[in-house]
C-alpha positions in Angstrom: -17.2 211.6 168.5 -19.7 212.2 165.3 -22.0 213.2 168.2 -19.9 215.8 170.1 -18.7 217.3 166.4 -22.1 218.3 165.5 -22.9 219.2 168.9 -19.7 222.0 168.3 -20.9 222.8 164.8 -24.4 223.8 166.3 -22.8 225.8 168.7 -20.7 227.3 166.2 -23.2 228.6 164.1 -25.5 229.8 166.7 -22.9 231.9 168.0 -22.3 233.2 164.8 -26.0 233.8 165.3 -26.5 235.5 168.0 -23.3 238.1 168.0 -25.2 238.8 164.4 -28.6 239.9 165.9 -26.9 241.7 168.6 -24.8 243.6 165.8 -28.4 244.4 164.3 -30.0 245.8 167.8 -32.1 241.8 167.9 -31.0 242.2 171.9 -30.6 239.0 173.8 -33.2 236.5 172.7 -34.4 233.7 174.2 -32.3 230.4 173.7 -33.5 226.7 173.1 -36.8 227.5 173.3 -39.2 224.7 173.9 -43.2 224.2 173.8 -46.0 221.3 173.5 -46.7 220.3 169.3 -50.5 220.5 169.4 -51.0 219.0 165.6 -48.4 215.6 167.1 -49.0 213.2 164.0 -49.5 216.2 161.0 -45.8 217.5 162.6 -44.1 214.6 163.0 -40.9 214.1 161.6 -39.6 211.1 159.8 -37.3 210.5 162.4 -39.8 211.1 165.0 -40.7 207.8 167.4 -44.1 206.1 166.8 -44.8 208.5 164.4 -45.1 211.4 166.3 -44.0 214.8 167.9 -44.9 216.0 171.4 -42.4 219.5 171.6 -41.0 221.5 169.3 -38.0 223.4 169.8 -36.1 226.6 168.2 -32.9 227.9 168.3 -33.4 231.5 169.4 -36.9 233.6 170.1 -37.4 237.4 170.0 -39.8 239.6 170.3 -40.4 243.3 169.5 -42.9 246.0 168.6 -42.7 246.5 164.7 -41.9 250.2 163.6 -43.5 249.1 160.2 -46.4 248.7 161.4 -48.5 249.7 163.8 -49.7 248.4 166.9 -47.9 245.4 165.9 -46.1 242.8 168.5 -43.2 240.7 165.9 -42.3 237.5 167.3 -39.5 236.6 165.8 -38.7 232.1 165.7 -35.7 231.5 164.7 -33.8 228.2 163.2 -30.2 227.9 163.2 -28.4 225.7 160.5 -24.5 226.1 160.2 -22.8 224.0 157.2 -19.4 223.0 158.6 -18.1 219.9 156.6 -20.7 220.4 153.5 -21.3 223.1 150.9 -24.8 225.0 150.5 -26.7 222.5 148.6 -27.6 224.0 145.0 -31.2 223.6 145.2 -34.5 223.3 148.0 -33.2 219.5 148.9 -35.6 217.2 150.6 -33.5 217.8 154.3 -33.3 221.8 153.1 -37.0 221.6 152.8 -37.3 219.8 156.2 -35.8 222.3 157.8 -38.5 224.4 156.4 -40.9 222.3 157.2 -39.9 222.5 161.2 -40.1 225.8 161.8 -43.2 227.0 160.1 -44.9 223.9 162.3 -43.1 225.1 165.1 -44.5 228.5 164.4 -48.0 227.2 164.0 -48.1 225.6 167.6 -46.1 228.8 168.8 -49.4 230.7 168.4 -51.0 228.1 170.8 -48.7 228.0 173.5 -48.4 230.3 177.1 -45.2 231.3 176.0 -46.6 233.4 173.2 -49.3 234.5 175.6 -46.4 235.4 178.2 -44.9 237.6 175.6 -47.8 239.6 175.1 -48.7 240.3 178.4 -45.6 242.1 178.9 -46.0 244.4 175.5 -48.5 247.5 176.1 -50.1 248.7 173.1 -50.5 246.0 170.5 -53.6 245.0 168.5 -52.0 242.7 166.3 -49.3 239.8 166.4 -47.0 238.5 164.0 -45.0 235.5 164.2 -42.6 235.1 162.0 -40.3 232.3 160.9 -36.5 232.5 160.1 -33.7 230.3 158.9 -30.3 231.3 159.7 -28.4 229.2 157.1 -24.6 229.5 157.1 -22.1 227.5 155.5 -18.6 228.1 156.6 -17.5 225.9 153.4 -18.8 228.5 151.1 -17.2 232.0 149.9 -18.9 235.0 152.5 -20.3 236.6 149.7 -22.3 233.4 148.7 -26.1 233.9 147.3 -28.0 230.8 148.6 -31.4 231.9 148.2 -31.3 232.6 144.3 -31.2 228.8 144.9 -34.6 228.8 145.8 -35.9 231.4 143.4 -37.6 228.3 140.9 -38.7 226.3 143.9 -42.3 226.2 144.9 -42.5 224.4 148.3 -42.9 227.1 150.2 -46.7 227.8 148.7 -47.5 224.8 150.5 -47.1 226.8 153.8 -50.2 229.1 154.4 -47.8 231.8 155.9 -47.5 235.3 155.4 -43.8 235.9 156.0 -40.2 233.4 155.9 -37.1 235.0 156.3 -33.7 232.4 154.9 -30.8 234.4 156.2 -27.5 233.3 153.8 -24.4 234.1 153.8 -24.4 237.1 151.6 -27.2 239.3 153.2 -25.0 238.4 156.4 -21.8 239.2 154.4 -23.1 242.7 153.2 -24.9 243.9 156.5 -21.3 243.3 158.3 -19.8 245.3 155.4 -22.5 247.8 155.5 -22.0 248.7 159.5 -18.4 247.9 159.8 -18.2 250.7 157.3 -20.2 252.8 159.4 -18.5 252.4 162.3 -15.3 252.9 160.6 -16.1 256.0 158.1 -18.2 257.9 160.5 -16.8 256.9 164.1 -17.9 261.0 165.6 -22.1 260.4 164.8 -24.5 258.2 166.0 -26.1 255.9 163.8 -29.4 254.4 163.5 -31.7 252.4 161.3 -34.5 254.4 159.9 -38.0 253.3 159.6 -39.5 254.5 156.5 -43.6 255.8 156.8 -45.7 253.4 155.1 -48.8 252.5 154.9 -49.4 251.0 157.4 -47.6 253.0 160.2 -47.9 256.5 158.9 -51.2 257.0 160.9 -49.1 256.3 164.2 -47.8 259.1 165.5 -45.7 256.7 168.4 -43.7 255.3 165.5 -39.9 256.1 165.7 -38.5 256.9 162.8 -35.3 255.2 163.7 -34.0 253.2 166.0 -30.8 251.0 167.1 -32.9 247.5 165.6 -33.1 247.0 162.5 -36.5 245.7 161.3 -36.9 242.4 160.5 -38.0 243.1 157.0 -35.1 244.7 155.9 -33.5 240.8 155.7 -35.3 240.6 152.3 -34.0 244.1 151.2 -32.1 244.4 148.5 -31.4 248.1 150.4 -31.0 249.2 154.1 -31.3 252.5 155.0 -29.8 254.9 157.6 -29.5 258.0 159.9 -26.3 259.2 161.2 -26.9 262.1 163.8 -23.5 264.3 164.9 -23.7 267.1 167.2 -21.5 270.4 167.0 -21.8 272.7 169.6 -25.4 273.2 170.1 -26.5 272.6 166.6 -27.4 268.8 165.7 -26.1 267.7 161.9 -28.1 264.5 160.1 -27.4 262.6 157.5 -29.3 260.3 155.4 -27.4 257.0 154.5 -28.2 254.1 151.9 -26.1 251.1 151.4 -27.5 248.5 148.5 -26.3 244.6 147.7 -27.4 245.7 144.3 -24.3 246.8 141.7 -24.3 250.1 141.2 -25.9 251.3 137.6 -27.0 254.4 137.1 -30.7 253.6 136.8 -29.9 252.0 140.3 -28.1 255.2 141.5 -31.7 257.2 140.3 -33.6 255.1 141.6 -32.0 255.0 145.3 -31.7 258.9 145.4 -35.8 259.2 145.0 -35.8 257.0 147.7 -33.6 259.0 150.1 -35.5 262.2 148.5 -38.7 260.9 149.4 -38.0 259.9 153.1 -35.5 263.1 154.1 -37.4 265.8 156.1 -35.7 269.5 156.7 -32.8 268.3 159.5 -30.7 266.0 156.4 -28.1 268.2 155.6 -26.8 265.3 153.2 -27.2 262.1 151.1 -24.7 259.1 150.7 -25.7 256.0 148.5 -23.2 253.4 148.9 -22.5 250.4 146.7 -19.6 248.1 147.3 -18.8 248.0 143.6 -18.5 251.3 143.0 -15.7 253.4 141.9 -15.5 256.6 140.7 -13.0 256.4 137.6 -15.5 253.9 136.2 -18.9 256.0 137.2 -18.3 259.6 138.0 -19.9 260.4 134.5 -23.6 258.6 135.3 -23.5 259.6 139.0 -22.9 263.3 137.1 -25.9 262.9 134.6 -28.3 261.6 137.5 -27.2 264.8 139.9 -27.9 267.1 136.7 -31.3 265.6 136.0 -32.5 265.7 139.4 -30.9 268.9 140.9 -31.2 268.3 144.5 -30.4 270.7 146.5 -29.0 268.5 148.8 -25.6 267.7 149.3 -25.1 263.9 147.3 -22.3 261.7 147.4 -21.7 258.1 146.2 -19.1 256.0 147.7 -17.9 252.4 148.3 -18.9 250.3 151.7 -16.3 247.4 150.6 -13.2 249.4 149.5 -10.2 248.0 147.7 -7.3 249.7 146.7 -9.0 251.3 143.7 -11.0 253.5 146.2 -7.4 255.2 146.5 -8.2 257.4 143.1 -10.6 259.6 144.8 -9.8 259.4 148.5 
């Protein structure tokens, strides 16, 4: 019975998982995903038999070509961990640091395997390939809104990983990117929305980059921000807006600093800015988001607004 219960717990969470990455534009990935451990005694778990492994598996595997950078293939190896009967622990445990441990050796053999080669066979255009690990870590025990990887901010265990990217999705950045669309999809039900790429530095020289898309990019997981285009038409005429939603509370050195961001990345079709925090209410703020306006005089249309309404968001509706 133990057996079957966890068995339904995995499931759980990797359902949770996977209706997530579609709601983000991650597609279908590939499921239980299994290739040969090339390093079999420097990977072996504790629990492993005669001291060694001989396959690794993950949960879910996708690939994509990055719109942050160019000529870029992402593959994308994904862990699932769903907390049923337990709470988040409250710091980088030994078994938390396993878990760890798993995937970025799974990714390491990944590399070596004909399933990475298969991958990039089938994508034209790439120069360079990044794999990239990620832990989906949800606890069902926990509040929605609860911040497990400020857990990890003092621990150090993952410098022992020569890697240049880990992604730990917890239940807030899950919490707040639900939030963030369902409000969206709600508010502005008429447009079509998409998640915009920003120019950087290393994409800006590719004129084959889109600047938005229906997938969000995979670094936007670390993002205290994600950003938006919402696209109506009227008629003939085509009417764009630029949308911002933060996890950050709003403040209005937050607020400033948001709007140079939507400043600097709106071309001559945004008709409009929103910034959207899901703290914010205008009877408590309507005097900074007025000062910030003032000192910047955009001639942009600017509004501020909640993502996570309550029934204070009544006084200015």
């Amino acid at each position: 019975m133990a057996g079957e219960r966890s068995k339904s717990i995995g499931e759980v969470g990797e359902s949770i998982a996977e209706n997530f990455f579609n709601k983000i534009g991650w597609g279908l990935p590939q499921k239980g995903v299994y290739f040969q451990c090339y390093k079999n005694q420097e990977h072996a778990l504790k629990t492993s038999k005669n001291d060694e492994k001989n396959v690794h598996g993950i949960d879910f595997q996708i690939s994509y070509k990055s719109a942050l950078e160019s000529e870029t293939l992402n593959n994308l190896l994904i862990s699932v961990k769903h907390l049923k009967d337990s709470n988040y622990p409250k710091s980088a445990t030994v078994k938390f640091q396993d878990y760890i441990s798993d995937l970025v050796h799974s990714m390491d053999c990944f590399k070596r395997s004909p399933l990475r080669r298969e991958v990039a066979s089938g994508v034209t255009g790439c120069k360079a390939i990044n794999e990239i690990p990620i832990l989906f870590y949800v606890s069902s025990r926990n509040d929605e809104n609860y911040d497990f990887v400020t857990c990890l901010q003092n621990s150090r265990f993952i410098n022992d990983y020569d890697i240049k990217e880990l992604y730990i999705v917890d239940n807030k950045k899950i919490t707040f990117i639900l939030d963030v669309l369902n409000y969206i999809e709600k508010t502005y039900s008429d447009y079509n929305w998409y998640f915009y790429h920003p120019m950087t530095g290393m994409n800006v020289a590719d004129s084959n980059i889109l600047h938005h898309s229906k997938r969000m990019q995979v670094e936007f997981l670390t993002s205290p921000f994600i950003p938006f285009v919402l696209k109506k038409k009227i008629g003939v005429h085509e009417t764009c807006k630029f949308f911002l939603a933060s996890v950050d509370g709003f403040t209005s050195d937050n607020f400033a600093k948001y709007l140079m961001y939507c400043r600097a990345n709106t071309n001559d079709n945004i008709s409009d800015i929103e910034i959207s925090f899901a703290d914010y209410f205008s009877d408590d703020s309507y005097g900074d988001v007025k000062k910030v306006l003032n000192a910047f005089d955009s001639e942009l249309k600017v509004s501020v607004t909640n993502y996570k309404p309550n029934f204070r968001s009544l006084a200015h509706d």
